[in-house]
Every structure is written in structure tokens, then in C-alpha cells.
Backbone as a chain_set.jsonl record, in Angstrom:
{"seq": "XXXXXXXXXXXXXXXXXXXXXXXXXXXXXXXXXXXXXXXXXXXXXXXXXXXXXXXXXXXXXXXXXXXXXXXXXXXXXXXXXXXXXXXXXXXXXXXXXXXXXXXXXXXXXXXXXXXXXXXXXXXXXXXXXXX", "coords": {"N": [[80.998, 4.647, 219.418], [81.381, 7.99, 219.327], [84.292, 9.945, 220.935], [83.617, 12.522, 223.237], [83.938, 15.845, 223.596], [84.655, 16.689, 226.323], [85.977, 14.324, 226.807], [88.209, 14.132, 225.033], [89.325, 16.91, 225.652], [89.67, 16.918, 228.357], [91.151, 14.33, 229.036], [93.122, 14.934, 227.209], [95.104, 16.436, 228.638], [96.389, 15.088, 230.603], [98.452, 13.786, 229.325], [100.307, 15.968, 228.968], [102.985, 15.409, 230.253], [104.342, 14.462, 228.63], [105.384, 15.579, 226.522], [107.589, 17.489, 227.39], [108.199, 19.911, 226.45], [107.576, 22.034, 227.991], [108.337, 21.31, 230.651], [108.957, 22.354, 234.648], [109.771, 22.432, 237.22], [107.43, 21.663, 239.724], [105.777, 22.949, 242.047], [104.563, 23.241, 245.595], [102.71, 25.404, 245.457], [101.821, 26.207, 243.194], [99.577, 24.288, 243.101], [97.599, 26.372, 244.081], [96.158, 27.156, 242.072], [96.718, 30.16, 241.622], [96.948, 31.563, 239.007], [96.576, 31.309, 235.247], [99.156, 30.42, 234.613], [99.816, 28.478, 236.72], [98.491, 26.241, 236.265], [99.117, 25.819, 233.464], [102.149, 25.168, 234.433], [101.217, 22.798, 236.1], [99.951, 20.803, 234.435], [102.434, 20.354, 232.413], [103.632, 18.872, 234.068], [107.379, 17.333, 234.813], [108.044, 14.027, 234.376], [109.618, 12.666, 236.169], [109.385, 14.322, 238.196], [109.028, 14.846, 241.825], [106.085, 15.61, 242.388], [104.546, 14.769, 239.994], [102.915, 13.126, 239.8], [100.12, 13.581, 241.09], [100.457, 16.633, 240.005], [99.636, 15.933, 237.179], [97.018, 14.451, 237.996], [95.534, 16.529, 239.723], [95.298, 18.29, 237.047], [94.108, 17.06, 235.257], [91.766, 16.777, 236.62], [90.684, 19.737, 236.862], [90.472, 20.397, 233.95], [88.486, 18.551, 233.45], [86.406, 19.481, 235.158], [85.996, 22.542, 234.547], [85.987, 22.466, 231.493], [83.217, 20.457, 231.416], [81.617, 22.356, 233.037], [81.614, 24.636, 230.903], [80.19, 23.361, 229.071], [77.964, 22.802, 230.104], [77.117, 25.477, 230.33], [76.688, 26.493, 227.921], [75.01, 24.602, 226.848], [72.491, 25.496, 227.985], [71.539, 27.458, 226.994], [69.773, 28.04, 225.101], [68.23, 28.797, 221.924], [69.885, 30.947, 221.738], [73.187, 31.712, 220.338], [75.2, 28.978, 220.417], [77.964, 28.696, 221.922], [80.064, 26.118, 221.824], [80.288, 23.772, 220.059], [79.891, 20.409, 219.387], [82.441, 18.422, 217.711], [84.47, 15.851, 215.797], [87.562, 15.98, 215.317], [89.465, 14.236, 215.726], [91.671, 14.326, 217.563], [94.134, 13.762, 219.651], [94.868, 12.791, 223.239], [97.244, 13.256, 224.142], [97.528, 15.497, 221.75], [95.688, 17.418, 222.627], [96.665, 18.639, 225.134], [98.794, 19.307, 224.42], [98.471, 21.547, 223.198], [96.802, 22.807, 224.447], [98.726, 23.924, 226.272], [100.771, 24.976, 224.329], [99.219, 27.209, 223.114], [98.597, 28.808, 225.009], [101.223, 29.498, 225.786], [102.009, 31.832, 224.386], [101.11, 33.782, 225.404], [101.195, 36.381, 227.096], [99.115, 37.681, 229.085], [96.964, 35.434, 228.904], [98.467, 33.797, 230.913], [98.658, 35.098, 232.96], [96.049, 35.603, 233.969], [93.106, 34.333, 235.648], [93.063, 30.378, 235.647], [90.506, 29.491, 235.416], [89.261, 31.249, 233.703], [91.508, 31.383, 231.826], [91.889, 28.789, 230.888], [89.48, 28.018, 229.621], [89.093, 30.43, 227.591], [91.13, 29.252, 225.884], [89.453, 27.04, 225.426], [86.847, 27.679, 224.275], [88.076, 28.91, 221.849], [89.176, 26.598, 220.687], [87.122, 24.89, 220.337], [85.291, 26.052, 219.125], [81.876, 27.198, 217.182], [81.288, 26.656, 214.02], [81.411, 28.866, 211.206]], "CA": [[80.644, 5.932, 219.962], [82.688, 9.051, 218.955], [84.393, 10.568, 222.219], [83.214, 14.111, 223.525], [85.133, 17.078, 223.814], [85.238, 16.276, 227.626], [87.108, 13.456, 226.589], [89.095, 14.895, 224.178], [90.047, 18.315, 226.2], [90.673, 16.387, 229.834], [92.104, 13.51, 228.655], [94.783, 15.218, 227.08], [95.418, 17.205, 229.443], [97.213, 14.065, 231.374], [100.181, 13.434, 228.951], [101.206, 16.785, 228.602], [104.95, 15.822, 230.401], [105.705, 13.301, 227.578], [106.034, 16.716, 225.139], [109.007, 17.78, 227.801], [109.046, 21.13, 226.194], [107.073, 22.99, 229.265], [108.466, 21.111, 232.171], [109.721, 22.917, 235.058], [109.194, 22.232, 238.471], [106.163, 21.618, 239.965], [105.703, 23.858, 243.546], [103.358, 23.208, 246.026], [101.871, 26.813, 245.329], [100.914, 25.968, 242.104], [98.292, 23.683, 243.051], [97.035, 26.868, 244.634], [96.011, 28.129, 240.633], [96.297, 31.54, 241.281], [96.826, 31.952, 237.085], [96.663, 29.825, 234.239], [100.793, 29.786, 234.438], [100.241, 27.31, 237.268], [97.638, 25.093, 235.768], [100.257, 25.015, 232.911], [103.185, 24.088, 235.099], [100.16, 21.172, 236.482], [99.847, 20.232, 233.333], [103.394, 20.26, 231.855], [105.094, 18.5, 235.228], [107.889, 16.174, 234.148], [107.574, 12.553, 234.879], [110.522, 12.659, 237.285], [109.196, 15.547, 239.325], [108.057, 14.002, 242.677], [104.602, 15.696, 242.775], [104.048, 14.772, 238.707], [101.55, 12.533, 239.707], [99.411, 14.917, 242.088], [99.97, 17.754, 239.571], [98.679, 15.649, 236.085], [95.977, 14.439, 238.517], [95.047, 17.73, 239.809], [95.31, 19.218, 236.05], [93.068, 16.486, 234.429], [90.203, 17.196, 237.071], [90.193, 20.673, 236.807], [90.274, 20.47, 232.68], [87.092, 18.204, 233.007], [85.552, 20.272, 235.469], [86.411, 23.571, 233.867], [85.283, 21.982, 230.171], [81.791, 20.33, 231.997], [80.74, 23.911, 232.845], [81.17, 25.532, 229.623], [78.931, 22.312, 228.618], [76.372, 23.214, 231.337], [76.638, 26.953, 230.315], [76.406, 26.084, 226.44], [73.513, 23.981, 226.783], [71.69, 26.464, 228.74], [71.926, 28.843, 225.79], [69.084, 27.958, 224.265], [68.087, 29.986, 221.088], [71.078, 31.844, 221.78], [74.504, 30.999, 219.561], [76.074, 28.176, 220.307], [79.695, 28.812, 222.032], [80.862, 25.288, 221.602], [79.764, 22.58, 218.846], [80.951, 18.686, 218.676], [83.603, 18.177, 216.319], [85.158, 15.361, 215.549], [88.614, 16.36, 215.512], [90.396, 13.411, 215.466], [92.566, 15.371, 218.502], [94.608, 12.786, 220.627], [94.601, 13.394, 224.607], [98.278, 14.687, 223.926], [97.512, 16.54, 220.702], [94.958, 18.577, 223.265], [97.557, 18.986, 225.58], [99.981, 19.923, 223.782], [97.292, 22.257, 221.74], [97.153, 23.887, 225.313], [100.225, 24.732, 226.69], [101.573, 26.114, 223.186], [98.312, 28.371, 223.124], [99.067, 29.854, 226.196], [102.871, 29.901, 226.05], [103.152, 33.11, 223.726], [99.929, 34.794, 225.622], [101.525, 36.554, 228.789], [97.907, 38.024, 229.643], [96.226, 34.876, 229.821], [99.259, 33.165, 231.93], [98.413, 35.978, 234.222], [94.525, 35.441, 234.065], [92.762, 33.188, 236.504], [93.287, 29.436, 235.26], [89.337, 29.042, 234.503], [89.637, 32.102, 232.027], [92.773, 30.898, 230.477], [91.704, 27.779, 230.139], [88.156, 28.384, 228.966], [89.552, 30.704, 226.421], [91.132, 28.004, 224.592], [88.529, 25.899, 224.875], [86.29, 28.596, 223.36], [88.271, 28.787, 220.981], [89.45, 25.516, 220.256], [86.075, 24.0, 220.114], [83.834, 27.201, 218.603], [81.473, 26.668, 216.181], [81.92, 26.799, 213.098], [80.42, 29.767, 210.997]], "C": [[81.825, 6.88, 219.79], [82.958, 9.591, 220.263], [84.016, 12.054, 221.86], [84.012, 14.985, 223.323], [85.42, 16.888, 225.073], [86.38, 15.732, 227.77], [88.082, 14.001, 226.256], [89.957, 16.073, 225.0], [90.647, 17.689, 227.348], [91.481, 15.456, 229.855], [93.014, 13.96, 228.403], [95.255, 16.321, 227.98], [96.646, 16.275, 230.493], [98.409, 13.729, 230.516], [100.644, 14.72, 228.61], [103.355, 16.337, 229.225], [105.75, 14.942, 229.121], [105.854, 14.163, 226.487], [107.669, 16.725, 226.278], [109.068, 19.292, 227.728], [108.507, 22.021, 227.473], [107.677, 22.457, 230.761], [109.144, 21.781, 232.876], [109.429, 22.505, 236.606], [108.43, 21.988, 239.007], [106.296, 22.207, 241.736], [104.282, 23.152, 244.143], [102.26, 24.422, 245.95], [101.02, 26.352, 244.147], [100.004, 25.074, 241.853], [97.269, 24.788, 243.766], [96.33, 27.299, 243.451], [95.425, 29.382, 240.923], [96.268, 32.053, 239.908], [97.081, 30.811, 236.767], [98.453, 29.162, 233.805], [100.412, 28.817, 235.876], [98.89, 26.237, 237.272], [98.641, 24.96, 234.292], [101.823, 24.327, 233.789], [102.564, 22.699, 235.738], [100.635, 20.011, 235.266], [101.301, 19.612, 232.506], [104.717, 19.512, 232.697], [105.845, 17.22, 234.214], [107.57, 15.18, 234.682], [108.615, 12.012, 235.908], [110.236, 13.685, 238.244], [108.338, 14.559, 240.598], [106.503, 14.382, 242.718], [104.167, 15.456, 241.235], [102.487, 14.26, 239.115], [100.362, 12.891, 239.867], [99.335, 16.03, 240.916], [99.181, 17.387, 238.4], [97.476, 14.961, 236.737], [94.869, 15.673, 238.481], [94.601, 18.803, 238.153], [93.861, 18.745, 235.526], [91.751, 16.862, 235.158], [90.013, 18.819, 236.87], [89.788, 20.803, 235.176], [88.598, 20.003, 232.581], [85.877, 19.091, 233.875], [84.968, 21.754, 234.785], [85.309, 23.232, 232.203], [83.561, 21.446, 231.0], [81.195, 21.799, 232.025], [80.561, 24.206, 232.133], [80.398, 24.513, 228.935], [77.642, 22.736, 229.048], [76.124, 24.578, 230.434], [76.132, 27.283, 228.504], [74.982, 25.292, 225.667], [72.577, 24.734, 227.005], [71.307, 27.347, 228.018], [70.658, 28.595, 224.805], [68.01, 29.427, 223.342], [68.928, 30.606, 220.92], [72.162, 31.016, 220.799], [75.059, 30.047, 220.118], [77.737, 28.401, 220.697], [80.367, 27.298, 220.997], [80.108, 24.472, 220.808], [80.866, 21.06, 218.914], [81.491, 18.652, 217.749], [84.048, 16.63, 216.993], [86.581, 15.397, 215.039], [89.725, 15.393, 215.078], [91.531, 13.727, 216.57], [93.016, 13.833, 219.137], [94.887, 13.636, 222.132], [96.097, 14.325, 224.077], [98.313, 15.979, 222.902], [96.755, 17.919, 222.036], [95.309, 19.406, 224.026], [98.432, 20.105, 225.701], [99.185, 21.179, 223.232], [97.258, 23.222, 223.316], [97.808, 24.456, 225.527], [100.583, 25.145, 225.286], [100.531, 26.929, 222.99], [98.815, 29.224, 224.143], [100.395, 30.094, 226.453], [103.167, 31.211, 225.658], [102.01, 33.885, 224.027], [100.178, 35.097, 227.527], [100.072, 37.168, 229.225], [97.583, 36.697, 230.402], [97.177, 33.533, 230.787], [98.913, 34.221, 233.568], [96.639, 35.836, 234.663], [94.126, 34.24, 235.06], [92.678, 31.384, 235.517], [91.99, 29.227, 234.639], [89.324, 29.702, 233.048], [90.542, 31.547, 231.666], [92.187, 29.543, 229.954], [90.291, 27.457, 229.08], [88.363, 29.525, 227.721], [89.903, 29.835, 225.398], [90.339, 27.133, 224.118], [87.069, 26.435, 224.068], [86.78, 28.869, 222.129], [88.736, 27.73, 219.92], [88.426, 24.731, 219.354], [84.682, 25.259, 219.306], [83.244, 26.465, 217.588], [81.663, 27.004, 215.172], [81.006, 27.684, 212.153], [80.037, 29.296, 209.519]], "O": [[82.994, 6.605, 220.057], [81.941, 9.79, 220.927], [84.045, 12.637, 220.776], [85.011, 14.656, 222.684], [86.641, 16.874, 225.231], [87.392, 16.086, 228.375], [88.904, 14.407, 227.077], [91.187, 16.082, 224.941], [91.863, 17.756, 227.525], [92.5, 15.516, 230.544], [94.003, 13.691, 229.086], [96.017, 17.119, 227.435], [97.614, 16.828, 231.015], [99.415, 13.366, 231.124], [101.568, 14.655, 227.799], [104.436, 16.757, 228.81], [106.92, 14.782, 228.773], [106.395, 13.715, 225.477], [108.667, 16.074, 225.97], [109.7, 19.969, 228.539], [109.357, 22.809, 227.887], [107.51, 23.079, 231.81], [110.166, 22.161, 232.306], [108.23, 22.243, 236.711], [109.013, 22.334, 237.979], [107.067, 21.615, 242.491], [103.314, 22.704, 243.53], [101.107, 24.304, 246.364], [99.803, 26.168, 244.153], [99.549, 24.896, 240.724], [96.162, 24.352, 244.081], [95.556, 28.163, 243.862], [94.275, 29.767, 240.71], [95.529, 33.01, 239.674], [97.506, 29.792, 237.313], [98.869, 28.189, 233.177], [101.442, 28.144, 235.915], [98.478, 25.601, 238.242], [98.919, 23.788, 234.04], [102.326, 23.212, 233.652], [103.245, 21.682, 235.873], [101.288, 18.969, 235.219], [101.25, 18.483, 232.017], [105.923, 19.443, 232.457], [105.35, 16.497, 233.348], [106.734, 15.275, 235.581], [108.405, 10.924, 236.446], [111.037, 13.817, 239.169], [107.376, 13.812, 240.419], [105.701, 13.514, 243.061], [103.131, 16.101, 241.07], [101.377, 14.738, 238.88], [99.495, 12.655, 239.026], [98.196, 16.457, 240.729], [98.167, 18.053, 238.191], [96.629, 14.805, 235.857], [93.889, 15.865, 237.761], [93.828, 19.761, 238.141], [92.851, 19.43, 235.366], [90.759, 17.211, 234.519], [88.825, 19.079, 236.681], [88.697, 21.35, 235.014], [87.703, 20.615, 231.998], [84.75, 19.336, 233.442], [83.782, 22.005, 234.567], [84.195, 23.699, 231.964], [82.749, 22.37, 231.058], [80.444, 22.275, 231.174], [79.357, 24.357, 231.929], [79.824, 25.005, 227.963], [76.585, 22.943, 228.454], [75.039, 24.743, 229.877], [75.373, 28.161, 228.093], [74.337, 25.355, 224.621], [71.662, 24.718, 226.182], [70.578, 28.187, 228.548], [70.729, 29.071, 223.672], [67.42, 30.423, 223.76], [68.989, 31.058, 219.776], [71.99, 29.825, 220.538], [75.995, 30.657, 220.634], [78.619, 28.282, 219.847], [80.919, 27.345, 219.898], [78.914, 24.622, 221.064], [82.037, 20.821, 218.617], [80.874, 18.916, 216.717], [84.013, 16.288, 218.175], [86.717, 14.611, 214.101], [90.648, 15.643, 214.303], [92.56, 13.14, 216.236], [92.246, 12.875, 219.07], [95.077, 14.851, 222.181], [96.159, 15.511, 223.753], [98.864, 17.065, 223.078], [97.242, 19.033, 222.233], [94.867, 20.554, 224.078], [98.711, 21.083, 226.395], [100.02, 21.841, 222.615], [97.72, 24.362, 223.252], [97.815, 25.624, 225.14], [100.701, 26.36, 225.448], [101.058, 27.88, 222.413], [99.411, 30.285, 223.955], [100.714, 30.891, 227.336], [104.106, 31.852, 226.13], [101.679, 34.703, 223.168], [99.77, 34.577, 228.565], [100.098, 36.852, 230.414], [97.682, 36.483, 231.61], [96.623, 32.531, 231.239], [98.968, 33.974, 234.772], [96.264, 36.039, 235.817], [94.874, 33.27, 235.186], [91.995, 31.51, 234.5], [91.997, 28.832, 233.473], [89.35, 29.239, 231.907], [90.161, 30.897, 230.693], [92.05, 29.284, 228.758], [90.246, 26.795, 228.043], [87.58, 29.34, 226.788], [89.3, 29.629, 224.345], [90.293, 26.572, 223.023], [86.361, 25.689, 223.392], [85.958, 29.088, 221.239], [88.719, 27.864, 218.697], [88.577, 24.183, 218.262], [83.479, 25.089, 219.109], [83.707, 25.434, 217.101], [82.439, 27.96, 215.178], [79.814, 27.379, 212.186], [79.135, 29.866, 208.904]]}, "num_chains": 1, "name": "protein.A"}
């Protein structure tokens, strides 16, 4: 069985700290995700930060929740275009990760944008279909 994009997008969402290059602290605020800069600091905690565990927890459920919807809302679309399409990718959980946080690193908007938009951007665009 080929994995989903579920897979694929939330899964990697859990080794982002073994890149290193985003880690910074992890706050208790930023489990509050007022913007998608603190669903990347979730995502990017180091593996020595005491709340790592709690924040790549917290990251991976919101990724699959976050990704599920635009499933729900994609399905729903019937007749209509197609946002997202199955690929086979070949993506590893960290490639997806990683494929996040450097999307959103050099996009100060959507670090400022609510975490669903930021992250649903990428995954709109990550996963679009293909024309």
C-alpha cells in the first residue's frame, strides 16, 4: 500500500529537530499558535529542549488534523477542480518537514498568518495537482 499524503505531510512533521537548522526554544506560548512562526518553532524544537516532546507531539497532531480537512474539503469538491491530488512523491517524514519549515522561513507574511493558513498554503501547494 502506497502511504497518503496524511502520512507523508504529518509524519514528517515529527523529525523536523534532527535538521537543527530551525531550533530555538520552545515557549509555552507557542503552543498557543497564534501564527504559523509558532507551529514552526513546534515543529523545529531541538531534542534537548525540555518541552521537545510536547511540542513535536503537539505539531504532528495539528499537521494531520490541519492536512485531514483540506482532505474533507477536497473531497467535497465534487465537479469542481481538484485542490490536492495523490502523488507519490517518494517524500520522507523529514524530507516533508524539512520541505516545511524552509517554505515558510523566507515568507514573513505567512509566519505572521494564522498556523492553519500557513500551513495549508504549503500543503496547497506542495501537494496541487498537476496541470
Amino acid at each position: 500500500m502506497k502511504p497518503g499524503l496524511s502520512t507523508l505531510a504529518a509524519a514528517g512533521l515529527v523529525l523536523a529537530a534532527t535538521t537543527g537548522a530551525w531550533a530555538a526554544p520552545v515557549t509555552e506560548d507557542n503552543f498557543l499558535l497564534k501564527s504559523t512562526a509558532d507551529l514552526v518553532a513546534l515543529c523545529s524544537a531541538d531534542q534537548k529542549d525540555p518541552l521537545y516532546t510536547a511540542a513535536v507531539n503537539y505539531c504532528h497532531g495539528f499537521a494531520v488534523g490541519t492536512f485531514r480537512m483540506l482532505e474533507i474539503d477536497n473531497a467535497a469538491a465534487r465537479g469542481k477542480k481538484k485542490m490536492l491530488c495523490q502523488q507519490d512523491s517518494g517524500m520522507t517524514r523529514s524530507q516533508a518537514i524539512t520541505n516545511f519549515l524552509t517554505w515558510a522561513a523566507d515568507k514573513p507574511k505567512v509566519l505572521e498568518a494564522s498556523p492553519t493558513e500557513g500551513f495549508g498554503q504549503y500543503v496547497l501547494q506542495a501537494f496541487a495537482c498537476k496541470k
